[in-house]
N, C-alpha and C positions, 0 to 999 in steps of 0.2 A: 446378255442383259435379261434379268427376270422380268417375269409378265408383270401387270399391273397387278392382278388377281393374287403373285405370290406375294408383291411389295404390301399388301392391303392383307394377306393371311402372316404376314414375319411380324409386321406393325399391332396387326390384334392381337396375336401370341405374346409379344413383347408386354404389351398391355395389362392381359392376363395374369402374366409373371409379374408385373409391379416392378419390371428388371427397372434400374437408373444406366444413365446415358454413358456412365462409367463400364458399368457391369455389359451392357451391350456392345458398345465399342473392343470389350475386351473379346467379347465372343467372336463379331466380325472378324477380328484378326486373326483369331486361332482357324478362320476363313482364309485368310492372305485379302480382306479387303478391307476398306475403312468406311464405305455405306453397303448397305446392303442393293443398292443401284448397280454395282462393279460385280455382284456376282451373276455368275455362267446359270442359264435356265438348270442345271443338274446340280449346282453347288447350292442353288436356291432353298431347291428340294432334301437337299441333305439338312441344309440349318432347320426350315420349318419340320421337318420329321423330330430334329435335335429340339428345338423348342416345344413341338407337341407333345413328346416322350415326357419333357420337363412338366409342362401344362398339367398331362393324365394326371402325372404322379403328384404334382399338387395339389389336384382335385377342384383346379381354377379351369377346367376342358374337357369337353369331351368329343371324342375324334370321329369323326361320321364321314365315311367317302360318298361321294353324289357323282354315280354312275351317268356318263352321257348316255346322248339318242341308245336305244335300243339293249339297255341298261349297263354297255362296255364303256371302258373308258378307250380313249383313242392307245393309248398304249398297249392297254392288254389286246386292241385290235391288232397292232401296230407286230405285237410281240406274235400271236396266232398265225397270222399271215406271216411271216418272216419262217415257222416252222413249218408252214405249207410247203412257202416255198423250195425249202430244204428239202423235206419230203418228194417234192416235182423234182427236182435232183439228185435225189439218188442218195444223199447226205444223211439222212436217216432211215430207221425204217418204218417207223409206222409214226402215222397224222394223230395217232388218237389224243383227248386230252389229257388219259392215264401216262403219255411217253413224255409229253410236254413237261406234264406236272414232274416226273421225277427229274426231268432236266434241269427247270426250276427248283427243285429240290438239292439237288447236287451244286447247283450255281448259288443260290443263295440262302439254303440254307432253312426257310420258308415251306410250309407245308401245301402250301400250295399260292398261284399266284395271283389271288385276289388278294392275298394276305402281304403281298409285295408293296412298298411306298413307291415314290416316282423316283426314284435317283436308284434303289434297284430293277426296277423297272426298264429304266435309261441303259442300263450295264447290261444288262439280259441283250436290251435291243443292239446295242453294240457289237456286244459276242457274237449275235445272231449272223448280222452284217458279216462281221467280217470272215464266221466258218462259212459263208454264202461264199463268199468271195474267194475263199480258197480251192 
């Protein structure tokens, strides 16, 4: 279930776009859902990246990230830590953020990972997880 925060950034973007209940409906779906309530906090992030892309390039938006406490978002903490850990294990070789970044590079494509949305983000943290795991 998305936050409150995304259902309130899908609804202003919606907005923005002047989309009708038609034209939205059709999008959720091409989601697999029929409100934007039923989607997964990462499919959230996929539509609002899909609707702000839409937004820019309308020129009805402009896309600004608001950095938590200590200017990280909890992801790209979440993503840092995860390649620590890798690193404490033996899994990589070197912590720096030049090895990371071309990680992030390689995985998405992104020149680096402030430049990353949250649903890539999400996919990074996954990969992360599970070459931990292995």
């Amino acid at each position: 279930m998305p936050t409150p925060a995304q259902i309130k950034k899908i609804h202003a973007l919606k907005g923005k776009l002047a989309m009708d209940d038609e034209a939205y409906r059709a999008m959720l779906a091409g989601y697999g859902v029929q409100t934007s309530k039923r989607l997964t906090i990462t499919r959230a992030d996929e539509l609002i990246a899909d609707l702000e892309g839409k937004a820019v390039a309308a020129g009805v938006w402009e896309k600004r990230e608001r950095p938590a406490k200590g200017g990280e978002d909890p992801q790209t903490m979440m993503i840092q830590g995860l390649w620590a850990r890798l690193h404490q294990a033996g899994k990589v070789q070197s912590n720096s953020p030049k090895s990371l970044g071309a990680y992030v590079k390689r995985m998405t494509r992104k020149d680096a990972l402030r430049w990353c949305n949250g649903a890539e983000k999400a996919k990074l943290i996954e990969g992360l997880k599970a070459w931990l795991e292995r």
